[in-house]
matplotlib code that plots the C-alpha trace (Angstrom):
import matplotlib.pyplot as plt

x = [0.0, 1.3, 1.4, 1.0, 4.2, 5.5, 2.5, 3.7, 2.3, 4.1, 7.2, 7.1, 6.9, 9.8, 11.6, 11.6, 11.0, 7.1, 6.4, 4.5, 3.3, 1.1, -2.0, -4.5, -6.5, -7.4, -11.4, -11.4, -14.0, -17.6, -18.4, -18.3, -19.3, -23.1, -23.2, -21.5, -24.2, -27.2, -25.9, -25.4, -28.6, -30.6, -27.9, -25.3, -21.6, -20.4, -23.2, -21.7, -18.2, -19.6, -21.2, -18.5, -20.7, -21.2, -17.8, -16.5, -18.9, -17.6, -14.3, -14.4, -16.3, -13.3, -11.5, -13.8, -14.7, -11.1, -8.5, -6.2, -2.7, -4.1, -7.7, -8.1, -10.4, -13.3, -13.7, -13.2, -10.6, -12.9, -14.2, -11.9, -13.0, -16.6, -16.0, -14.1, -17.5, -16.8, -20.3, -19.7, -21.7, -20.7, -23.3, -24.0, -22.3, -20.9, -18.4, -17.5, -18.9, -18.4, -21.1, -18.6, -15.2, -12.1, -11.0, -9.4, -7.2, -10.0, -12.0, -8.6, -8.4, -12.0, -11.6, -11.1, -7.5, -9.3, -8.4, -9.6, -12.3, -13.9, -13.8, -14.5, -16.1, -12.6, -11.2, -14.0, -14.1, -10.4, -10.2, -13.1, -11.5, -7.8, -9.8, -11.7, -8.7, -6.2, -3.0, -4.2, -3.0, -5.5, -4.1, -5.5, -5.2, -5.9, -6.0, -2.8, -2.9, -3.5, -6.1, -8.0, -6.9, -8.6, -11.9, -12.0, -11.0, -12.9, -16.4, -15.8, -13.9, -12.3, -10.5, -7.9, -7.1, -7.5, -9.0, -7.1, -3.7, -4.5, -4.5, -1.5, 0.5, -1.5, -2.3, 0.6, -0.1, -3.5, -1.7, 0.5, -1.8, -4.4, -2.0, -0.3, -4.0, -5.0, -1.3, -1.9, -5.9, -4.0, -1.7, -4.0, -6.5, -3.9, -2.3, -5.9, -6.3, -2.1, -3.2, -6.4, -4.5, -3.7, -0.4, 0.2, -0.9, -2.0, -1.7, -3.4, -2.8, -5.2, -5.1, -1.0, -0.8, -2.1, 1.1, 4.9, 7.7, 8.7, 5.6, 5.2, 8.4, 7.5, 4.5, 3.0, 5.7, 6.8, 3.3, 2.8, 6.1, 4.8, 2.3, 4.3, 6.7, 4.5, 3.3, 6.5, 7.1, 4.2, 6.7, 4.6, 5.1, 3.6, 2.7, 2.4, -0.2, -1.1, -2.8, -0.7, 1.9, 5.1, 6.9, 6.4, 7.5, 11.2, 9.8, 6.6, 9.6, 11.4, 8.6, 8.9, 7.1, 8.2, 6.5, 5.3, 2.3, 2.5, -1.0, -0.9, -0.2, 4.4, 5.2, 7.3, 10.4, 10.1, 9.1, 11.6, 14.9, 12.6, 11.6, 14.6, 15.8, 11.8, 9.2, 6.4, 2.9, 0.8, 0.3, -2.2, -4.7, -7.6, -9.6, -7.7, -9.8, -12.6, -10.4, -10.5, -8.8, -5.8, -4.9, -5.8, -3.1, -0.5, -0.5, -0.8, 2.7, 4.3, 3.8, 4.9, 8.5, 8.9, 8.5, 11.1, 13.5, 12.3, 13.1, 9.7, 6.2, 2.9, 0.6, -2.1, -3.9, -3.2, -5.9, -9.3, -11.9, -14.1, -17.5, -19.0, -16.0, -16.9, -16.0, -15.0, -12.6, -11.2, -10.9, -8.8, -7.1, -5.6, -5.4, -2.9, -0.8, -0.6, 0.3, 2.7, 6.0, 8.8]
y = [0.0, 3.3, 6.2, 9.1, 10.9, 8.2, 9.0, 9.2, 12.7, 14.1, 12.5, 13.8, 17.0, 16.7, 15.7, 12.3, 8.9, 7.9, 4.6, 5.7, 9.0, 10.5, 12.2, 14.6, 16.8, 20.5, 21.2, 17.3, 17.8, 18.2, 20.1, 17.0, 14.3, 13.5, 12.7, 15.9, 17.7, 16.1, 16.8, 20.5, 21.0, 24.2, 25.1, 28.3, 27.7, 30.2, 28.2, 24.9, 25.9, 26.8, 23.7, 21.4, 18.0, 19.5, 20.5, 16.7, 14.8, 16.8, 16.6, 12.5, 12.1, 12.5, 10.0, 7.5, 7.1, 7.7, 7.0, 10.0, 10.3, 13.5, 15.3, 19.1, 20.8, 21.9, 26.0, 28.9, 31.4, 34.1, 32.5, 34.2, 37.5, 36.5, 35.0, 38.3, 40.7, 41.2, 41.5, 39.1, 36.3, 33.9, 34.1, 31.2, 31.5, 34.5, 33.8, 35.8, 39.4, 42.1, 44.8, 47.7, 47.3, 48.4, 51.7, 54.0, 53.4, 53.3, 50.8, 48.2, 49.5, 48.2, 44.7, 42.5, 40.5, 37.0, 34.9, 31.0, 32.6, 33.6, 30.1, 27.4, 25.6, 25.0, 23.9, 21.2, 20.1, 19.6, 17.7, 15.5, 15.2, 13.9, 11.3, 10.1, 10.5, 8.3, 8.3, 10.3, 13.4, 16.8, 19.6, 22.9, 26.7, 29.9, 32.8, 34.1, 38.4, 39.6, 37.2, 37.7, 41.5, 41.4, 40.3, 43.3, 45.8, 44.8, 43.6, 40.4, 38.2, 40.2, 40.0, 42.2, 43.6, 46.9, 48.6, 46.0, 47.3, 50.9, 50.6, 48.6, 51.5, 54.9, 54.2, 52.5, 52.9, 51.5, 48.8, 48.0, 48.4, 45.8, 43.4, 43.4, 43.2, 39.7, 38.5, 38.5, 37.0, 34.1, 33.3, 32.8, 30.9, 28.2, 28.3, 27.2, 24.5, 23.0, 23.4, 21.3, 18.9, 19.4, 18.0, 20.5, 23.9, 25.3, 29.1, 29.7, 32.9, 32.1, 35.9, 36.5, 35.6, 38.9, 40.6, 40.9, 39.6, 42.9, 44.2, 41.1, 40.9, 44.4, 44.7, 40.6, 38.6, 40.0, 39.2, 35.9, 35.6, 36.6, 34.2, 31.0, 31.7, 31.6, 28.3, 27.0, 27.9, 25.1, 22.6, 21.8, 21.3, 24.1, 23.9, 27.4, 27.3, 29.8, 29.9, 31.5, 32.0, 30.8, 34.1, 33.8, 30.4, 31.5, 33.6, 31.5, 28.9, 31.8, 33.7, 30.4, 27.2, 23.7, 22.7, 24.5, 24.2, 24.0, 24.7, 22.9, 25.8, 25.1, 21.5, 20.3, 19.9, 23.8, 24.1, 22.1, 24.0, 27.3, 26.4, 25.6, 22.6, 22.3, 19.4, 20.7, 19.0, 19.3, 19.0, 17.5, 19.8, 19.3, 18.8, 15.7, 13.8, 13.6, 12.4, 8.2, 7.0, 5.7, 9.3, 10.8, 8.2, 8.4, 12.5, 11.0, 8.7, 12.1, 14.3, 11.5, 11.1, 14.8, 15.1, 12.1, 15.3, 17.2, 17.0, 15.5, 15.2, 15.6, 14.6, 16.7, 18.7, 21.9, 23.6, 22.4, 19.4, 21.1, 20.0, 18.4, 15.6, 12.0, 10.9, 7.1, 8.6, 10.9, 7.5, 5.3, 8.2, 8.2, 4.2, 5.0, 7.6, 5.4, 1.6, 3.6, 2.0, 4.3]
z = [0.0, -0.9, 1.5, 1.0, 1.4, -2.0, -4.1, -7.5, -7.7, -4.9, -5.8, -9.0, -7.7, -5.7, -8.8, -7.4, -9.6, -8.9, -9.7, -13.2, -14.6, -12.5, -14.2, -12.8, -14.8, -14.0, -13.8, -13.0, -10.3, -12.1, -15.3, -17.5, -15.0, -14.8, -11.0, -10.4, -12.7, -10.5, -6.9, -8.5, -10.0, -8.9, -6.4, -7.5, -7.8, -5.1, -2.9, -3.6, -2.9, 0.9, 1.8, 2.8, 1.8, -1.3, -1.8, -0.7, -2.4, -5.7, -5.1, -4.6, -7.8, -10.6, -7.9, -7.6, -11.5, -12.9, -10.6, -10.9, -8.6, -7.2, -6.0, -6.8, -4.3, -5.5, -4.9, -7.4, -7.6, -6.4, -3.3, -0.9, -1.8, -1.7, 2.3, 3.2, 2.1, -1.5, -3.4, -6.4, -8.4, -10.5, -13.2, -15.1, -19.1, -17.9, -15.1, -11.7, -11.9, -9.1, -8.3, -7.4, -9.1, -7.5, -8.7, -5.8, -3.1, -0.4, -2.7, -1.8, 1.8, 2.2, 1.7, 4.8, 4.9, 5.4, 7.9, 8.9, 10.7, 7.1, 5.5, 8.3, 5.7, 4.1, 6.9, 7.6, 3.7, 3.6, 6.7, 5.5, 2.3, 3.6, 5.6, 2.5, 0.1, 2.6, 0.1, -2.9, -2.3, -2.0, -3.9, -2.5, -4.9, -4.9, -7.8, -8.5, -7.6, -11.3, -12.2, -8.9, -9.7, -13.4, -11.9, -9.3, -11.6, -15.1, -13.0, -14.3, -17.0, -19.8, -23.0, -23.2, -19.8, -20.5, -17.1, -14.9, -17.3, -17.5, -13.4, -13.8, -15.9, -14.3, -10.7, -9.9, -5.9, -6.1, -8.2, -5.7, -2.6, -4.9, -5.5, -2.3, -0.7, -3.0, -2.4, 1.0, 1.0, -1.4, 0.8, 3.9, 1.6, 0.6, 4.6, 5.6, 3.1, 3.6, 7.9, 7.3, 5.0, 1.7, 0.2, -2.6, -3.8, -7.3, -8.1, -11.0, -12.6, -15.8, -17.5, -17.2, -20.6, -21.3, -19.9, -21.8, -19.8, -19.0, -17.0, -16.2, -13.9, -13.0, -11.7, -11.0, -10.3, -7.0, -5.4, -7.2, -5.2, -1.8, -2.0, -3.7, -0.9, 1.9, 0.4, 0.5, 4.3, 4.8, 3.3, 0.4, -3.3, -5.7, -9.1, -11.0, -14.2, -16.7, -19.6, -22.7, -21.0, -23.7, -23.1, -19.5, -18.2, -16.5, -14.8, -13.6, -12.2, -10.6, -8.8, -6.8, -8.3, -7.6, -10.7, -13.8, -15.5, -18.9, -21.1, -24.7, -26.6, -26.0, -26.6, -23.6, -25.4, -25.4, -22.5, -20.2, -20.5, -19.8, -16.7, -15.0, -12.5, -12.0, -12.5, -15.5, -15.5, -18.8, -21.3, -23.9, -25.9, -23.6, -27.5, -28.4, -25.6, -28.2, -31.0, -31.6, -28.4, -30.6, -31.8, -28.1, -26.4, -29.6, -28.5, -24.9, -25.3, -26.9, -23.8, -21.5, -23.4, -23.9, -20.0, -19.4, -19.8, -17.2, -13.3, -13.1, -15.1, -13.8, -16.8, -17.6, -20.0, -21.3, -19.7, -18.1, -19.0, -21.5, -20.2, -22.8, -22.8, -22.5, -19.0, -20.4, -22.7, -19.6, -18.0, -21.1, -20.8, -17.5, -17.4, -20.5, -18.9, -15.5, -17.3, -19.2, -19.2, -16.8]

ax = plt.figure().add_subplot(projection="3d")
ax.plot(x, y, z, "-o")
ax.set_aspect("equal")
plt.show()
């Protein structure tokens, strides 16, 4: 019996050799899974993410029907802001959307720092969750400061940035005092999910594609840092993802990630001397899942010897489940990466 300290998931992360590729997929829990679909019917996503049966019972379900190395916790990236006061919805087709946006410097003076006290539900999910999950390790995340940032500036999702960048380059202090603010409600999120548990961390910083690597560096990377640092004072491994993010990956590594995430978009033989002495997970195009199986695992067998070159490979795809993917072919899938041959 494996514990959980030598799951091959964790060990992969440490740039260990796991016993075979370990595969976990982002967006995993729900979206395409019909059980996941019935215990969420008529009740909203924010609502879900706060009722800690729910928020086990959906977290289990990618688990139980496909095996994977690793559970993602089941939450949203904009959860934290909603337990500290902040007025948001996620609306159905549309995504999160936030009734006042933040424009001044008292607008980001009036948001609570959060603290456990905000999210006991977290806390009670996770700890449920680690006793369900025995070796399979939970990994916990948070938003990433300019994504989270994006949302509170725009009012919701956005294209090209351009409120959240005109901030960025004209208001530089409020900038600043945002960032600093999200950095800090990141970092307390993911310390309440490793203290209740979890055995990795995500930071997700889905919109940083949007940035060059110059403001990048500038003006993002030093709070993505804050919070990737405070992780790794809890002594566990954390993966770094975002999405478009070729001209970006050094500095991803550098700002403090054990492993990179990778989306489809740079093949990994691109990607690995990029990153560093670091472990990548990624990367297949999350489309080729509803190719014939034979051309999905031919891709599959690709990704896994591209990331033989790496410190360590955590197979995924490139970016989420799209939910209208068959969950039996999600399944073939991971039985292939996992009977792969080391």
């Amino acid at each position: 019996m494996t514990s959980l300290a030598d799951s091959p998931f964790l060990r992969a992360a440490r740039g260990e050799e796991p016993s075979h590729t370990p595969v976990w997929f982002m967006r995993q829990a729900g979206r395409s899974l019909p059980e996941y679909l019935a215990v969420r019917e008529g009740v909203g996503m924010l609502e879900s993410c706060m009722d800690p049966d729910l928020v086990v019972e959906i977290t289990l379900q990618p688990v139980r029907r496909y095996g994977v190395d690793a559970a993602i916790f089941f939450s949203d990236i904009v959860l934290p802001l909603k337990a500290v006061g902040v007025d948001l919805d996620i609306k159905p087709g549309v995504g999160p959307v936030v009734a006042s946006p933040v424009r001044t410097l008292a607008d980001v003076e009036a948001i609570p720092d959060l603290t456990p006290e905000h999210v006991p539900f977290i806390t009670e999910a996770v700890r449920s969750l680690v006793g369900e999950l025995g070796a399979t390790p939970l990994i916990g995340f948070a938003g990433a400061p300019f994504t989270v940032a994006s949302y509170l500036v725009e009012g919701g999702p956005s294209k090209e940035h351009a409120r959240t960048k005109a901030m960025m380059f004209g208001a530089p202090d409020v900038w600043d005092a945002l960032m600093r603010k999200i950095a800090g409600i990141s970092a307390a999120y993911l310390a309440v999910q490793v203290e209740a548990g979890a055995s990795a961390v995500q930071l997700f910083d889905s919109w940083a594609g949007a940035l060059t690597p110059a403001d990048y560096e500038a003006h993002v990377m030093p709070h993505s840092a804050r919070v990737l640092a405070a992780a790794g004072e809890l002594g566990v491994p954390r993966i770094h993802f975002g999405v478009g993010t070729a001209n970006l990956l050094t500095l991803m590594g550098e700002a403090g990630a054990d492993v990179v995430g990778v989306d489809w978009r740079t093949p990994l033989d691109k990607a690995i001397p990029l990153v560093g002495d670091r472990a990548v997970q990624g990367n297949l195009d999350p489309t080729l899942v509803f190719a014939p199986t034979d051309v999905m695992t031919a891709r599959a067998a690709e990704v896994i010897e591209a990331g033989r070159a790496a410190r360590g490979h955590i197979f995924n795809l490139g970016h989420g489940v799209i939910p209208s993917t068959d969950p039996d072919q999600l399944k073939r899938l991971t039985e292939f990466v996992q009977s792969y041959p080391r």
